[in-house]
C-alpha positions as CSV (number, residue, x, y, z in Angstrom):
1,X,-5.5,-10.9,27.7
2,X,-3.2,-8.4,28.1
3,X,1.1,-8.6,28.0
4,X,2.9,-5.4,28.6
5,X,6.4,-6.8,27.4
6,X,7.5,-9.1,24.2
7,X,7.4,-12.7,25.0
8,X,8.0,-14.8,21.5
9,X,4.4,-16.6,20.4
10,X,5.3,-20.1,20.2
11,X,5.3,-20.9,16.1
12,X,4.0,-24.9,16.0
13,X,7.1,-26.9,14.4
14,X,4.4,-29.6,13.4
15,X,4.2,-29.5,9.3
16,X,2.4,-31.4,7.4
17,X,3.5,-34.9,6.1
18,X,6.1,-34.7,4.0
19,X,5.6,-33.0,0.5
20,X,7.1,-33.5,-2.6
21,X,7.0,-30.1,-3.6
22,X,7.0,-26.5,-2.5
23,X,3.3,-26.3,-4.3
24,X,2.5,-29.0,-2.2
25,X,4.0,-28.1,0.8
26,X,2.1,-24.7,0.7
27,X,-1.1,-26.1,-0.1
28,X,-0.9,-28.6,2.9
29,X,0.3,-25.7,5.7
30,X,-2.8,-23.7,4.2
31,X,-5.1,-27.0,4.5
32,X,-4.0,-27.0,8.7
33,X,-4.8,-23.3,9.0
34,X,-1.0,-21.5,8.5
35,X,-0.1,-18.7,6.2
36,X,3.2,-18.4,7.2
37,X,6.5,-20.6,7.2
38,X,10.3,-19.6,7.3
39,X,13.2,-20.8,5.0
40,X,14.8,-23.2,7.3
41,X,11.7,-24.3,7.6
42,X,11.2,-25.5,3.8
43,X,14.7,-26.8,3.2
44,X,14.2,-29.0,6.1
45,X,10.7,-30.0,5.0
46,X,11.4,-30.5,1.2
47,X,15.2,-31.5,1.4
48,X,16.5,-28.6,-0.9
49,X,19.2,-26.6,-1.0
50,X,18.7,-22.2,-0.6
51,X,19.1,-22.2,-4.5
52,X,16.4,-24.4,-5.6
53,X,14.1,-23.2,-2.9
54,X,15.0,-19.7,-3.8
55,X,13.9,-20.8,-7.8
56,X,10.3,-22.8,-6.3
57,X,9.5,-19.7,-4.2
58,X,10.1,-17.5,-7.4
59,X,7.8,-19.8,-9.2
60,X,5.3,-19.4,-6.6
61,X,5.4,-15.9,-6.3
62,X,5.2,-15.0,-9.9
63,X,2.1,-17.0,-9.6
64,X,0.7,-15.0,-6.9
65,X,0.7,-17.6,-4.8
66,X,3.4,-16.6,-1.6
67,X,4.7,-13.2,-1.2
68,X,7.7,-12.4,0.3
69,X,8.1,-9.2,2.9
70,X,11.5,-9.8,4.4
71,X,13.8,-12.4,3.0
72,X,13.5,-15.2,4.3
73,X,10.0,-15.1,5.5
74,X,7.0,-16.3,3.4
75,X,3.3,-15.6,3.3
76,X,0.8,-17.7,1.6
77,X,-1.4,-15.8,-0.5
78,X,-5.4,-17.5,-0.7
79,X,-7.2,-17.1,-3.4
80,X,-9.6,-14.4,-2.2
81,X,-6.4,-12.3,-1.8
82,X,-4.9,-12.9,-5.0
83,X,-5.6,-10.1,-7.0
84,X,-4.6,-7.8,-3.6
85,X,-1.6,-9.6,-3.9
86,X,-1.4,-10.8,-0.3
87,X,-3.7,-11.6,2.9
88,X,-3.8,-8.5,5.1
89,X,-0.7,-7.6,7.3
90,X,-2.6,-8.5,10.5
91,X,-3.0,-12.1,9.1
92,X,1.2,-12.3,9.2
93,X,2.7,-9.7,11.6
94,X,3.0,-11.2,14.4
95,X,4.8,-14.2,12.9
96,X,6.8,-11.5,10.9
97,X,7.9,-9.8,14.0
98,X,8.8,-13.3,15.9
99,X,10.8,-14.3,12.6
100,X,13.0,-10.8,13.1
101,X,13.0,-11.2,16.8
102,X,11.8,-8.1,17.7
103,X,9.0,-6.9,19.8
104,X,6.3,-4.8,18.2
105,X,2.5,-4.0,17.8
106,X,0.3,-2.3,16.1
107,X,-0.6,1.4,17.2
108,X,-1.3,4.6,15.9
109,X,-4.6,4.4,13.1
110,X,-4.5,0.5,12.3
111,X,-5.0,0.4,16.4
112,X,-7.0,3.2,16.1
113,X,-9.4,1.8,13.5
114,X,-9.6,-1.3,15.8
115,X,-11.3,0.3,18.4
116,X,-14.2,2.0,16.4
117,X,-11.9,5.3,14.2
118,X,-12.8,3.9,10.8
119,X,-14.4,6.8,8.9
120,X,-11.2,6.7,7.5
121,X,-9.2,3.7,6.6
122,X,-5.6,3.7,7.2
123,X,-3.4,3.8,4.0
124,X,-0.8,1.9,6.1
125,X,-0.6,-1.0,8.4
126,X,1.4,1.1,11.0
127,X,3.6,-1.0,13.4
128,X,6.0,0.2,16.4
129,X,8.8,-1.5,17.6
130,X,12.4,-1.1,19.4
131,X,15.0,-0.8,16.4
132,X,14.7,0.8,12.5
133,X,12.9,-1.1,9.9
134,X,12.8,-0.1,6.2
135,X,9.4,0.2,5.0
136,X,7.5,-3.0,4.1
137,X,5.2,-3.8,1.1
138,X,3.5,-6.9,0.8
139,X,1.1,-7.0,-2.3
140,X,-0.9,-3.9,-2.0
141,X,0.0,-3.7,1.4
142,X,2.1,-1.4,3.1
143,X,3.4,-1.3,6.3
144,X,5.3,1.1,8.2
145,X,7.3,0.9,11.3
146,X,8.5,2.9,13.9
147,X,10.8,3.0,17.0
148,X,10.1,3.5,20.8
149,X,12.6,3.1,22.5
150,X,10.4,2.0,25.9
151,X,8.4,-0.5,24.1
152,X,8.5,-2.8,27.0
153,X,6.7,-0.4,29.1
154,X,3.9,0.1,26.7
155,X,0.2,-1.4,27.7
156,X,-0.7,-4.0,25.2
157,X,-3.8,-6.2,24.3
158,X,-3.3,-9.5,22.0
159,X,-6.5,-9.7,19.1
160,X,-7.6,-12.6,18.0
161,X,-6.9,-12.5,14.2
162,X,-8.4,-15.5,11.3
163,X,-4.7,-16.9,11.2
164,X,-3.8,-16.5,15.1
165,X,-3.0,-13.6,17.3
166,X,-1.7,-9.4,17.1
167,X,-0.6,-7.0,19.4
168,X,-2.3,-3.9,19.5
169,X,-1.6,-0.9,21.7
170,X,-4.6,-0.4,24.2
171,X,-6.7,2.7,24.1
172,X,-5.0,4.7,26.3
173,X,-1.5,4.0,24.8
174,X,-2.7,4.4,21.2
175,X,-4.1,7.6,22.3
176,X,-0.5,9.3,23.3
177,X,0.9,7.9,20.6
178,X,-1.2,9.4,18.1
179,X,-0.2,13.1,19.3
180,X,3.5,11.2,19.6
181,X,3.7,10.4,15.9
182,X,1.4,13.4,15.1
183,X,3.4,13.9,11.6
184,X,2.8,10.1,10.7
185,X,-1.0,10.1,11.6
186,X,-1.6,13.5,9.4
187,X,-1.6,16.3,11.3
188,X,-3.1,17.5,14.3
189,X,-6.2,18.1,13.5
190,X,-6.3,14.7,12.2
191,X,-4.9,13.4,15.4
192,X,-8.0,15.0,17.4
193,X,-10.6,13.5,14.6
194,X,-9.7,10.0,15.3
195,X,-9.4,10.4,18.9
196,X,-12.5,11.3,18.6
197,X,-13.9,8.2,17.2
198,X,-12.5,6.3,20.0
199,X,-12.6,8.5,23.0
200,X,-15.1,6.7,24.8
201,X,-12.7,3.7,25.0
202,X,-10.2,5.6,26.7
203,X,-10.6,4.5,30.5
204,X,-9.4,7.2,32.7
205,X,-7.6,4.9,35.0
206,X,-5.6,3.5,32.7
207,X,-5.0,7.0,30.5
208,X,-3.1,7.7,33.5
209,X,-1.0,4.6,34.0
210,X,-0.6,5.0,30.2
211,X,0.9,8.5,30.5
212,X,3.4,7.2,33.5
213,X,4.9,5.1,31.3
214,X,5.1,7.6,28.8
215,X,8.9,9.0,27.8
216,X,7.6,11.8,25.5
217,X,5.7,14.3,28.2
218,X,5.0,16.7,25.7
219,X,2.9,13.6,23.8
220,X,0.4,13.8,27.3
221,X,0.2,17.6,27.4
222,X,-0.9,17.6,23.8
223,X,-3.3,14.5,24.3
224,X,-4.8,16.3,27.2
225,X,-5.1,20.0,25.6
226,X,-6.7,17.8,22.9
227,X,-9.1,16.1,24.9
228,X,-10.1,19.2,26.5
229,X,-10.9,20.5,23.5
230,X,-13.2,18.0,21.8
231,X,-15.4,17.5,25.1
232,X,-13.4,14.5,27.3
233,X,-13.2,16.1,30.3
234,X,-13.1,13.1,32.6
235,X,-9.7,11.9,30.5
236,X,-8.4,15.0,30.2
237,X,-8.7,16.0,34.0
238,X,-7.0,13.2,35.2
239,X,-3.5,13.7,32.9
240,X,-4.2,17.8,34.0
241,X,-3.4,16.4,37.4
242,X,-0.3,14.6,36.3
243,X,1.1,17.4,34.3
244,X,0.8,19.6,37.3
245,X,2.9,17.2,39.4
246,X,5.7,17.5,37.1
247,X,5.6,21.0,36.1
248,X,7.1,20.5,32.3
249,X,8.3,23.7,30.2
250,X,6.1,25.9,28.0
251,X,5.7,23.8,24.6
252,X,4.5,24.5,20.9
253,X,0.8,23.0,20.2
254,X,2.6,22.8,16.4
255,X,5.9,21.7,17.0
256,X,6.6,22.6,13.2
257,X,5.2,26.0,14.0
258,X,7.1,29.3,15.7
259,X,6.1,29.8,19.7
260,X,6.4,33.5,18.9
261,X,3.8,35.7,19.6
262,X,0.6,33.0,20.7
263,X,-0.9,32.7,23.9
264,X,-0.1,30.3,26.6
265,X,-2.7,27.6,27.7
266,X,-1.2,27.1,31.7
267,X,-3.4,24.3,32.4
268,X,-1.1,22.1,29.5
269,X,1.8,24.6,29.5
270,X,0.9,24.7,25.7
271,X,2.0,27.6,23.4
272,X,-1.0,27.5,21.2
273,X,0.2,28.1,17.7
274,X,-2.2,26.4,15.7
275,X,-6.0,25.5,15.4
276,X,-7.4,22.2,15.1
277,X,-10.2,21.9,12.7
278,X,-12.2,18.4,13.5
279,X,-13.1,16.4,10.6
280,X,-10.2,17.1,8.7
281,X,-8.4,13.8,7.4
282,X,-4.9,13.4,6.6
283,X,-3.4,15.2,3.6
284,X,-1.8,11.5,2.2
């Protein structure tokens, strides 16, 4: 099923019977199947007051038992994650994301690595959304976010997870926003490795209806110089055909790198100042 804009996942307000304690309380919400709960949430449940609960999730926590990624917001860790410290972020995000009220998903390589680029693992759970966020860590986990500002316009698919539901960039879209983010993801050469991986579950169709709703056009005439390059012809003809329409300026391959002095591919109206070695990983 897929949702192109944010509509908040409904988060049951059934808890379990009353507990008498936060121990208890976490132990029955993981008996039901939840992972997550909020503040108000607890103090309603248990009958406390911020300070006590603040002391009984401490306790918890130094026990490995919840983690905390945002104030506020708590994730109960199972015993097979305790030594990780906590679950793995697709187990919480979208509950996360609700709790913040923003709208997100997962793109770049944790969408990447989703559809088939695992030869190498993502240090990062990386997540885009509509405003700043500070860098997450939950256990051993990190997660990163970033902004796009037309996140509403943005293809998504929801993935079924063990604990409910994520939203994760399609093919296409993850595709442009690898050469979007092209610093985050490593490099370019990078970039072009894991497309590779993936490539043949780019539909061409929808590469295109991707790119339209694209804000960055020098993202698509780097995707398609790209593609080109490692053998997708059938992707990369279709976004040659919508670059044409529009007839964008000359840009740097390398937008680190100096135009000056490099030949011109006109097909992407890309300055190519760099090479792109496949099967390089990311210098992280």
């Amino acid at each position: 099923m897929k949702r192109k804009n944010f509509e908040p996942s409904r988060i049951s307000v059934h808890s379990p019977k009353s507990a008498r304690s936060l121990s208890e309380f976490v132990d029955r919400l993981q008996e039901s199947g939840r992972y997550t709960f909020v503040r108000e949430e607890a103090l309603r449940e248990l009958h406390l007051n911020v300070a006590s609960l603040k002391k009984a999730v401490m306790r918890l926590a130094a026990k490995a038992r919840v983690v905390v990624p945002r104030r506020g917001f708590y994730v109960i860790v199972p015993l097979e994650y305790r030594v990780a410290g906590a679950p793995p972020p697709t187990w919480f995000i979208d509950g996360l994301m609700l709790h913040l009220g923003h709208p997100y998903y997962a793109g770049l390589l944790s969408a990447a690595a989703l559809y088939g680029a695992a030869h190498q693992q993502p240090q990062e759970f990386q997540v885009i959304t509509d405003r700043p966020q500070r860098l997450m860590r939950a256990g051993r986990s990190r997660i990163r976010f970033l902004v796009k500002k037309n996140i509403g316009s943005v293809a998504i698919e929801e993935h079924k997870t063990e604990t409910g539901i994520i939203r994760v960039s399609t093919p296409e879209a993850t595709a442009i926003d690898i050469l979007r983010y092209t610093s985050v993801v490593g490099g370019l050469s990078h970039a072009a490795t894991v497309l590779v991986e993936f490539v043949e579950r780019i539909d061409r169709d929808k590469l295109a209806e991707a790119a339209k709703a694209e804000d960055d056009l020098a993202a698509v005439q780097r995707l398609g110089y790209i593609l080109e390059n490692v053998g997708a012809d059938k992707q990369a003809s279709i976004l040659a055909d919508w670059i044409n329409e529009r007839s964008p300026r000359n840009i740097p391959l390398n937008p680190a790198k100096s135009m000056k002095g490099h030949p011109t591919n006109r097909r992407w109206r890309i300055v190519v100042n760099d090479t792109i070695e496949l099967g390089k990983t990311a210098g992280r």
